[in-house]
C-alpha atoms as one frame of an Amber mdcrd trajectory, in Angstrom:
protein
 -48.930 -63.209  69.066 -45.252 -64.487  69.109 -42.364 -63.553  70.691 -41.028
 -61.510  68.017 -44.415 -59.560  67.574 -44.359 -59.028  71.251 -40.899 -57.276
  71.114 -42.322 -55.432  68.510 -45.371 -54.259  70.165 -43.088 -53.056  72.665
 -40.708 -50.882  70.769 -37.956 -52.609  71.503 -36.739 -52.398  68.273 -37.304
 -49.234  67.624 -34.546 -47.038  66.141 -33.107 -44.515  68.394 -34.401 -46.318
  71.875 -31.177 -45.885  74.172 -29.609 -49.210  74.137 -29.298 -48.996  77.541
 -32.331 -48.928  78.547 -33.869 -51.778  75.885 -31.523 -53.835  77.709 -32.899
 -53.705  81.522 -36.314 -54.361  79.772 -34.947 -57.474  77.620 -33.025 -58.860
  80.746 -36.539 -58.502  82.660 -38.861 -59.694  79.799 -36.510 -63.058  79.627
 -36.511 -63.576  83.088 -39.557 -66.415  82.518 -38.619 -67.758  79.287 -37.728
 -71.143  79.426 -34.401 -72.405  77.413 -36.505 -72.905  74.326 -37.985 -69.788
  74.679 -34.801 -68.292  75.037 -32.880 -69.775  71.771 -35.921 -69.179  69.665
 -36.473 -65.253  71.096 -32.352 -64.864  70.253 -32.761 -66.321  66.922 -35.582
 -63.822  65.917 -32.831 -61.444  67.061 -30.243 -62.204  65.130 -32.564 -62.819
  61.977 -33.769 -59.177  62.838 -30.033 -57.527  63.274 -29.419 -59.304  59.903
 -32.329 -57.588  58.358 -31.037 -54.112  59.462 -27.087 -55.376  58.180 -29.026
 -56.204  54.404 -31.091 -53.100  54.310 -27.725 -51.142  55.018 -28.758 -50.030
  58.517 -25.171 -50.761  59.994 -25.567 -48.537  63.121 -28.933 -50.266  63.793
 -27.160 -53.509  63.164 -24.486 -53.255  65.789 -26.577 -52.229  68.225 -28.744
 -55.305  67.895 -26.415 -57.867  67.882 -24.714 -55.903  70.453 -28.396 -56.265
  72.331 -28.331 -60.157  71.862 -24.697 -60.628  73.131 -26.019 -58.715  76.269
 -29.618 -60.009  76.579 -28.586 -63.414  75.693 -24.521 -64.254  76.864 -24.718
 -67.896  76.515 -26.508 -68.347  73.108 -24.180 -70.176  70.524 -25.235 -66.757
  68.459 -22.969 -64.720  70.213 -20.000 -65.694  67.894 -22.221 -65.028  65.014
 -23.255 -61.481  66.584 -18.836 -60.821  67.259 -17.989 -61.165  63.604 -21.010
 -59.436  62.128 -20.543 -56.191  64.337 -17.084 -56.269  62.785 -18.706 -56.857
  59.073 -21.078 -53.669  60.076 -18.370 -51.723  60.969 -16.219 -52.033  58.172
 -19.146 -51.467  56.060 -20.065 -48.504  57.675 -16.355 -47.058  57.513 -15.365
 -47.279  61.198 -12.387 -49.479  60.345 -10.288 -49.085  63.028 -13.441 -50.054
  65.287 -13.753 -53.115  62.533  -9.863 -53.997  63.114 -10.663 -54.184  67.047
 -13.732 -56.072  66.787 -11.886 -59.017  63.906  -9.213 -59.156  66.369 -11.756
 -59.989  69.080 -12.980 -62.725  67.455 -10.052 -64.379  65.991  -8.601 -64.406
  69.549 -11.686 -65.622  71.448 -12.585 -67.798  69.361  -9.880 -69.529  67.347
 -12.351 -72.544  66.217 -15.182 -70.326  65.410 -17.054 -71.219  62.169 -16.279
 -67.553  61.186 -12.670 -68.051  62.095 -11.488 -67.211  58.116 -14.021 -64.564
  57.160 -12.916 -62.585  60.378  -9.559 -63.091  58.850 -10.407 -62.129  55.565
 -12.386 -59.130  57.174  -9.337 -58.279  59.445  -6.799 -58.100  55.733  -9.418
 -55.742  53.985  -9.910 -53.719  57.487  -6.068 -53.220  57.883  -5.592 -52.302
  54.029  -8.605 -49.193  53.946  -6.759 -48.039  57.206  -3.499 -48.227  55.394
  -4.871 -46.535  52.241  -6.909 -43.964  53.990  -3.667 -42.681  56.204  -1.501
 -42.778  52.563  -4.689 -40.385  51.462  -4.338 -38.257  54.464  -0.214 -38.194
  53.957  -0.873 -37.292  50.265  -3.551 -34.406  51.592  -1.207 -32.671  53.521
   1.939 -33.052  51.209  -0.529 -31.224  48.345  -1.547 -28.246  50.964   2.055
 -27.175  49.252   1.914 -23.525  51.333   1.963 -24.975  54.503   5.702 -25.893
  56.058   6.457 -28.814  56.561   6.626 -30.812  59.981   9.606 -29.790  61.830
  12.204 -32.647  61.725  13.065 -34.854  64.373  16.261 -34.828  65.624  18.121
 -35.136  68.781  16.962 -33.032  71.460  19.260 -32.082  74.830  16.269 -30.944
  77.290  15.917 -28.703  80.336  12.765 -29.580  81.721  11.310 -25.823  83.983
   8.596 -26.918  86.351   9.445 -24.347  88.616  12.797 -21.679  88.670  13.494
 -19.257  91.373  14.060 -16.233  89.568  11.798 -12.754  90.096  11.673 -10.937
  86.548  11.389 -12.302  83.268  15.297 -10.852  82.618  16.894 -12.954  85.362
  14.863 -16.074  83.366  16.320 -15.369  80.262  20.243 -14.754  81.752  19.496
 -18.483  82.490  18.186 -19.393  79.489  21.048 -18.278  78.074  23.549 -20.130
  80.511  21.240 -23.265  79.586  22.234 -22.788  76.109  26.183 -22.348  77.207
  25.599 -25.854  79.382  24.943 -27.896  75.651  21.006 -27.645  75.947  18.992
 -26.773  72.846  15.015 -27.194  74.114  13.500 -26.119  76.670  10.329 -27.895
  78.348   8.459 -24.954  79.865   5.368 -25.779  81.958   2.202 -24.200  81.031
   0.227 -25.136  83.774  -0.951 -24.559  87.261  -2.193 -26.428  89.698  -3.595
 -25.233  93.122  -1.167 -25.743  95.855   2.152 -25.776  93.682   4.150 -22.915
  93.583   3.516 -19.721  91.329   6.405 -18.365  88.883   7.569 -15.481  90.502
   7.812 -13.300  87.407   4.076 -13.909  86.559   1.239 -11.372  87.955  -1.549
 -14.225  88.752  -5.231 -14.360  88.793  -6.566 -17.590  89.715  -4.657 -20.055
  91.887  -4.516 -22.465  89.044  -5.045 -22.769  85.455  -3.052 -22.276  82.248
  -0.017 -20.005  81.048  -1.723 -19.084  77.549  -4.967 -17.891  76.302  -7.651
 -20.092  75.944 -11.474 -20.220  76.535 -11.291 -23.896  77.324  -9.821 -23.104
  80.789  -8.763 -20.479  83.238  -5.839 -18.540  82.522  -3.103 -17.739  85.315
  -1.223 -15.458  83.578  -0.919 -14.993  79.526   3.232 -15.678  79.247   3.773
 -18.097  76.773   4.268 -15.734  73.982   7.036 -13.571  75.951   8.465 -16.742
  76.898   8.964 -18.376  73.352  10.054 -15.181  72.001  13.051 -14.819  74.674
  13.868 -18.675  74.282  14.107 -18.084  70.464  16.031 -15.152  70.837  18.572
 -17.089  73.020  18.876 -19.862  70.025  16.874 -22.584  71.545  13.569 -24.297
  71.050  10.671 -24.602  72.867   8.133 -27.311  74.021   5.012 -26.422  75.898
   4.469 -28.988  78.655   0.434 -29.370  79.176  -1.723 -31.833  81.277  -4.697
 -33.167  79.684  -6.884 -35.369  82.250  -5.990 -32.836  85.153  -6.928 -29.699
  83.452 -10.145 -29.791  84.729  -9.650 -25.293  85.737 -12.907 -23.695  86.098
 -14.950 -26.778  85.530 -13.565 -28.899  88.617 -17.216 -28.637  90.020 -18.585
 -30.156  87.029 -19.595 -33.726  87.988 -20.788 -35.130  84.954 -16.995 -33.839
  83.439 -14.950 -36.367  86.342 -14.188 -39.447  85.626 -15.281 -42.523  87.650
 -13.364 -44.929  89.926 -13.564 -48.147  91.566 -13.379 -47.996  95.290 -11.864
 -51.569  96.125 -12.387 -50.183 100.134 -15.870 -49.354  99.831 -16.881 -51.546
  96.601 -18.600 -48.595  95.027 -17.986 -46.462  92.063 -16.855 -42.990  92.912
 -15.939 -39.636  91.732 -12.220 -39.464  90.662 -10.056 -36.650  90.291  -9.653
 -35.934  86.193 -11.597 -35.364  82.861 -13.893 -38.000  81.624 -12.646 -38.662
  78.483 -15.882 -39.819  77.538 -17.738 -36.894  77.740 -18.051 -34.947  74.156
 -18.248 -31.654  76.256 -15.096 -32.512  77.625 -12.993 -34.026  74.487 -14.557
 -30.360  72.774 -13.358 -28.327  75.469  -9.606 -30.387  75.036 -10.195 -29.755
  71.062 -10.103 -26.232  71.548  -7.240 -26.123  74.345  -4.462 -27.606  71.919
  -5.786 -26.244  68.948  -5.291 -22.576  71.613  -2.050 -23.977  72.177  -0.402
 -24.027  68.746  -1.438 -20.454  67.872   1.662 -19.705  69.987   5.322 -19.733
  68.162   6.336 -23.310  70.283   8.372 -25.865  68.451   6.418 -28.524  70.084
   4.337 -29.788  73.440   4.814 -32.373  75.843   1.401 -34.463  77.099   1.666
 -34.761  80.615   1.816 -38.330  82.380  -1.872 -37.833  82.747  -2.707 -39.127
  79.571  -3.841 -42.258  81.700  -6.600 -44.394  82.993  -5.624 -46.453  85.728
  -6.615 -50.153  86.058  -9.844 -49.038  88.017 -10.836 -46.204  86.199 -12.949
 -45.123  84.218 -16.222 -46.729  85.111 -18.279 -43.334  84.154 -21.476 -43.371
  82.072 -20.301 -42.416  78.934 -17.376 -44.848  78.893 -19.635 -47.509  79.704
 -21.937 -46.890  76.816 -19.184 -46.721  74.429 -17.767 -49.677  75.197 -20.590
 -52.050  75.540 -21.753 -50.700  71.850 -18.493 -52.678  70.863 -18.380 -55.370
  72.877 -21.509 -56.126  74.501 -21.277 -55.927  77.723 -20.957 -53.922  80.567
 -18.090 -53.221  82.314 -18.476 -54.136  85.722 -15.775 -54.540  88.678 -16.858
 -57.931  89.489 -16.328 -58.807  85.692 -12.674 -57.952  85.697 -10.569 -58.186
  89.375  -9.379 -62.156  90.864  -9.191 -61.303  94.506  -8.271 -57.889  95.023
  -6.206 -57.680  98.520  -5.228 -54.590 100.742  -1.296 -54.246 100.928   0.583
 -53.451 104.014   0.894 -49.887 102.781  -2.845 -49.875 102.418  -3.317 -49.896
  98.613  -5.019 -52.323  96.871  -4.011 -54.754  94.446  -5.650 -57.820  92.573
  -4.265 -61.291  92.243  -4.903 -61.290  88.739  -7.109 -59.857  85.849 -10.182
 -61.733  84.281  -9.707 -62.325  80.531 -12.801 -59.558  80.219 -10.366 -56.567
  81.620  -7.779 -56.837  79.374 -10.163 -56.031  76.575 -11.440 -53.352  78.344
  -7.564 -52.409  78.922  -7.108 -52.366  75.099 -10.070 -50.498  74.676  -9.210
 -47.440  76.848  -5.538 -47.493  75.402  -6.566 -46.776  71.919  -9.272 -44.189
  72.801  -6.993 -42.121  74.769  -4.379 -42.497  71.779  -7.038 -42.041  68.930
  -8.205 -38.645  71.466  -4.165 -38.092  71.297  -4.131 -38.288  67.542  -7.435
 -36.093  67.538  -5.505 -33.382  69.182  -2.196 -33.497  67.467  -4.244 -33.361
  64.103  -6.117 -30.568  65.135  -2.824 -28.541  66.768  -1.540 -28.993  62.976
  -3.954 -27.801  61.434  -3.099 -24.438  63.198   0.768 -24.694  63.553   1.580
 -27.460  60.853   5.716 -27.628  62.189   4.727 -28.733  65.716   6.182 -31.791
  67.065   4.923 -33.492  70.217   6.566 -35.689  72.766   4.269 -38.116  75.244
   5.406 -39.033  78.425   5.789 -42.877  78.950   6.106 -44.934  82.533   9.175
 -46.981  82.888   6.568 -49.855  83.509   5.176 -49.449  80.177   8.175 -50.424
  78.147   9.870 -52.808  80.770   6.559 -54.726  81.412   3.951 -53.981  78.448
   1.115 -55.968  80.676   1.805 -53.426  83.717   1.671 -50.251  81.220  -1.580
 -51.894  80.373  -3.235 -52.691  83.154  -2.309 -49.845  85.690  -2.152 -46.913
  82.950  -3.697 -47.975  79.949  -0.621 -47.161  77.942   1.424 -49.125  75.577
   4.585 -48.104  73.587   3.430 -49.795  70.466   0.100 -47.980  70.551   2.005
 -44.795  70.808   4.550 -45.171  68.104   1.949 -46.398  66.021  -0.157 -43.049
  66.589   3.166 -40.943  65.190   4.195 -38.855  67.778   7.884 -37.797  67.626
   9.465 -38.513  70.568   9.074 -40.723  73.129  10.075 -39.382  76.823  10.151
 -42.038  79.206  10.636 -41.252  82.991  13.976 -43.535  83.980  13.805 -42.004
  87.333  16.057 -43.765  88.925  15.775 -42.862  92.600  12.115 -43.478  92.234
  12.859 -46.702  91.072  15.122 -47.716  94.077  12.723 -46.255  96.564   9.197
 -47.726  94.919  10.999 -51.191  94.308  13.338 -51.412  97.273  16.478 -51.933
  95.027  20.024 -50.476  95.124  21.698 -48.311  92.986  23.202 -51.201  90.926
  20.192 -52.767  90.045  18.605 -49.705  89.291  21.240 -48.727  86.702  20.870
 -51.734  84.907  17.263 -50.702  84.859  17.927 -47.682  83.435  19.758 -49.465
  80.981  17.320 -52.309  80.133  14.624 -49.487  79.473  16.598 -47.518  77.313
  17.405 -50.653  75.042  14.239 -52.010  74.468  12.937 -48.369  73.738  15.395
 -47.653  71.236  14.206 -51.249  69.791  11.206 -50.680  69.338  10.947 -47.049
  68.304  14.138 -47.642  66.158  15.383 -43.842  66.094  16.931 -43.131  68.977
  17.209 -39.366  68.971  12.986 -40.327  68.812  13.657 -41.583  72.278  13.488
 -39.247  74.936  15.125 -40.528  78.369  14.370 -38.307  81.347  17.107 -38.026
  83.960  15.711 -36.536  87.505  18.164 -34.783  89.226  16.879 -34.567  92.924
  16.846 -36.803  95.985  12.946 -38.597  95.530  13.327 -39.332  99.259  13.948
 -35.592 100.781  12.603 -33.769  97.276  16.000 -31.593  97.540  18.686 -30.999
  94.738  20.843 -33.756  94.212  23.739 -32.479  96.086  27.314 -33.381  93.962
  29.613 -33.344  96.774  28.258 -36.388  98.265  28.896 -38.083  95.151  25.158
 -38.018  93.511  26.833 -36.446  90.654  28.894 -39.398  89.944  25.730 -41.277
  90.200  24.071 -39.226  87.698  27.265 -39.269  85.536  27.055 -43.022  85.561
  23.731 -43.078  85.194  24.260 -40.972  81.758  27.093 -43.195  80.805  24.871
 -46.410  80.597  21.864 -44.732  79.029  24.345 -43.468  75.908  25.561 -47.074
  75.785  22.066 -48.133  74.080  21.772 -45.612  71.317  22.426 -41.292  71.082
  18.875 -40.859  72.637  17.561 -37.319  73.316  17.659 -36.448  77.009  15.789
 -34.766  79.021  16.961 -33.306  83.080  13.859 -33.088  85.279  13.545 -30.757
  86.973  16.015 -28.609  85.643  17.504 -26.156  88.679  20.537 -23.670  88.305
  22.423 -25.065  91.195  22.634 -28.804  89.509  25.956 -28.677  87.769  24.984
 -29.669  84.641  28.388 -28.333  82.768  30.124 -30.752  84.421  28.388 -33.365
  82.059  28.063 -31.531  79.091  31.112 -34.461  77.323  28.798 -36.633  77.921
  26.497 -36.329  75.819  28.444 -33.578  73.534  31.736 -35.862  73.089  33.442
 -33.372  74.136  32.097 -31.053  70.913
C-alpha cells in the first residue's frame, strides 16, 4: 500500500477530523520517513488539497494545505500551499481573510513563482471588499425610515468616572454647570468594577457589573436611562463609556471564557485576567451587551482601553486554532520572543520580536477590530444615530510598532474600521513619570501626538485628545495654585496648535477649574 493509501486508511483525510489533532498524528507518522519519503508524502498532499480546491471544497482545502505547511515546514510546497489558501479563500468569500493571506505571501516571499498571481489575487480581493462595503453603504441608505448616523462634529468632553455627589439632583446641578463651563458631551461610565468606588446616588446589588440592563452581565444598578434623560434635558449629549475584555461580571469563574498569557517568570501559559475573544460564547455574550446598550437614548459609547491583547497574550485554545487555520502554524512563545530579560522594576521585556510575531501581531489587531466592527454594526442595527469613540495609547500613534506589539492596536486599522472619533490618552504626567522626562519634553509630546493624529485621521474634530487633570504621582486633583493649571493651560495651547480637535478632561471633578479655560478652546465665544 503507499503512503497516500496509508493516510487514507487512517482517516486522516477525513472531513471534519479536528485539524488539531490530524496534526500530532502526521508529525508522529513522519517521524521515520526519510527525506524522500517526506517530499513524496507532501506532494500527495498538496495533489490531494488541490483535489478538494477543484471539486469546490474550499474549507477542506485550507485546512489541508494548512496541514502540509504544519506537517511539513521545510517542503519547497509551502509557498505553493500560502497562495492557494489565499485562492480558497477568496473563492469561498472570506476576502478579507484572502487580503491577509496575499499579503502574506507577497511579503515573505517576494521571488516566489506565485509572486504575480498573489498580486493579481490581492487587486480582485481588495475590489469585492470595496464593492461589498459600497453594497452595505447602499443597504442602509435604502432602509429610508431609519435616521441617519448622527454627524460628527467637534465634541468638548467631561469624562465622569466617579463624582461625589449623593442624589441624582445634586448630579444634574452639575451637569448643568458643565454645560455653563463650554462642555457639550458627557462620557458617563457604565461600569463597575470590584474594589472601585460606587456612585453614591445608585442603590447597588452586586459589587460590580454594569449601569444598564442586560442579560449578558450583572447589573449594579439600572441608571442609564435616568441619566441620559437628565443630560438631555440639560442640552448636552451623552456617550456611554463600556469595557469590553474586562467585563467578565458573573462569569469571572468561567475558565474556558479567560484569556491566556505567557508567563516569561515561570515559562508557562497561564490564566489572564479578561475575555477570550476567541471564544464564540464569549463574542455572543459581547453581541448581546452592545446591542443592550443602544436600546438606551445615548448619542454614542466609548470602548474602553481594554480593547487590547498585549504582546504575550492571548495564547488560549481557541485563538490558537484560529490562527494556525490561516497561517499554519502554531503560535508558540519560543516562536516569537529574542531574549526576553527581567528589568530592574521586575517586568519583562524582549530584545526583539521574531519575524513570526509580528504576523501574529497583525492577526490579533484585525480580529479585535473586525469583533469592534461586529459590535458597532450590531449597536446600529438597534439605535442607527449612535456614534462611537475608541480609546487609543499614545504609543500607538507615536510608535505604530509599539501599538503593535504591546496592545495589538494600530491607528490605521481603526480608522479604517469607521469609528468616529478617535480619543487618544495624551496623559501627560503619565508620560513624564513612565518615561522619566520633564515637562518640556512631554509637551512637545503632546504635541507630536496630536499632529500625526490629525494626519492621519484628517478631521480633526474626529480626533479626540484626552487631557488628565490630576497629579499621576499622588492620584489627587491637580491643584491650580501651584501652577498645574498653567501647565494644563499650556498643555491645551499646544494641542489646539495642530488642528480644532475634540477634547476630552479625564477625570472630570467639580473642584478643577475648568472655566478658567473655557477661551481656549471657545475663542473666547
Amino acid at each position: 500500500m503507499d503512503r497516500r493509501g496509508m493516510l487514507k486508511q487512517r482517516g486522516l483525510f477525513r472531513i471534519g477530523i479536528a485539524s488539531g489533532i490530524i496534526g500530532i498524528v502526521l508529525a508522529f507518522f513522519t517521524l521515520s520517513l526519510s527525506g524522500q519519503e517526506k517530499g513524496k508524502l507532501a506532494a500527495e498532499l498538496y495533489d490531494f488539497a488541490m483535489e478538494q480546491f477543484y471539486q469546490g471544497k474550499y474549507s477542506e482545502a485550507v485546512e489541508s494545505f494548512n496541514q502540509l505547511i504544519q506537517s511539513f515546514p521545510e517542503s519547497k510546497l509551502v509557498p505553493y500551499c500560502h497562495y492557494m489558501i489565499g485562492q480558497s479563500l477568496l473563492k469561498k468569500g472570506d476576502v478579507e481573510e484572502a487580503i491577509q493571506k496575499f499579503e502574506f505571501y507577497l511579503s515573505r516571499y517576494p521571488e516566489g513563482a506565485r509572486y504575480r498571481e498573489a498580486q493579481e489575487g490581492l487587486r480582485i480581493s481588495q475590489e469585492e471588499l470595496k464593492k461589498r462595503r459600497e453594497r452595505e453603504e447602499a443597504s442602509e441608505k435604502s432602509r429610508g425610515s431609519h435616521p441617519k448616523k448622527g454627524e460628527v462634529k467637534r465634541r468638548i468632553c467631561a469624562q465622569l468616572s466617579y463624582i461625589e455627589v449623593k442624589s441624582f439632583e445634586d448630579l444634574e446641578r452639575r451637569v448643568k454647570e458643565l454645560k455653563n463651563l463650554g462642555v457639550d458631551t458627557i462620557i458617563f461610565k457604565v461600569f463597575q468594577n470590584r474594589g472601585e468606588r460606587v456612585y453614591r446616588f445608585v442603590n447597588p446589588r452586586h459589587g460590580e457589573g454594569v449601569y444598564f440592563q442586560t442579560g449578558s452581565a450583572q447589573v449594579v444598578d439600572d441608571i442609564l436611562g435616568k441619566i441620559a434623560e437628565m443630560v438631555h434635558r440639560q442640552g448636552l449629549e451623552l456617550f456611554a463609556w463600556t469595557t469590553t475584555r474586562n467585563a467578565t461580571y458573573g462569569v469571572d469563574g468561567v475558565p474556558e471564557f479567560r484569556s491566556r498569557i505567557y508567563n516569561f517568570e515561570t515559562k508557562r501559559v497561564e490564566m489572564g485576567k479578561g475575555f477570550n475573544l476567541f471564544h464564540p460564547e464569549v463574542i455572543k455574550r459581547l453581541d448581546g451587551f452592545f446591542r443592550d446598550l443602544a436600546r438606551y437614548p445615548i448619542d454614542g459609547i466609548l470602548f474602553h482601553d481594554d480593547l487590547i491583547l498585549r504582546h504575550n497574550e492571548d495564547f488560549s485554545m481557541e485563538a490558537n486554532k484560529s490562527f494556525m487555520k490561516e497561517h499554519g502554524f502554531l503560535p508558540h512563545p519560543d516562536l516569537f520572543y529574542i531574549e526576553p530579560f527581567k528589568s530592574e522594576s521586575g517586568r519583562y521585556y524582549v530584545q526583539a520580536y521574531s519575524e513570526r510575531f509580528w504576523i501574529w501581531a497583525q492577526w490579533k489587531n484585525r480580529w479585535l477590530m473586525k469583533l469592534a466592527r461586529r459590535w458597532m454594526n450590531g449597536a446600529r442595527e438597534v439605535n442607527p444615530k449612535i456614534q462611537f469613540a475608541i480609546n487609543l495609547y499614545m504609543d500607538t500613534v507615536l510608535n505604530p510598532n509599539n501599538g503593535l506589539s504591546w496592545f495589538s492596536q494600530t491607528l490605521p486599522s481603526a480608522i479604517e474600521n469607521g469609528f468616529d472619533y478617535y480619543a487618544i490618552m495624551a496623559y501627560h504626567r503619565q508620560a513624564m513619570k513612565g518615561r522619566k522626562i520633564g515637562l518640556k519634553e512631554a509637551m512637545e509630546l503632546m504635541t507630536e501626538v496630536t499632529g500625526k493624529a490629525v494626519k492621519e485621521v484628517g478631521d480633526p474634530s474626529q480626533v479626540m485628545m484626552k487631557i488628565w487633570i490630576l497629579d499621576w504621582k499622588s492620584n489627587e486633583s491637580v491643584d491650580y495654585r501651584l501652577a498645574p493649571l498653567k501647565e494644563v493651560e499650556e498643555l491645551l495651547t499646544k494641542i489646539l496648535k495642530e488642528g480644532e480637535v475634540s477634547l476630552a478632561f479625564v477625570p472630570y471633578l467639580p473642584q478643577f477649574p475648568l472655566h478658567l479655560l473655557k477661551e481656549k478652546w471657545s475663542g473666547g465665544r
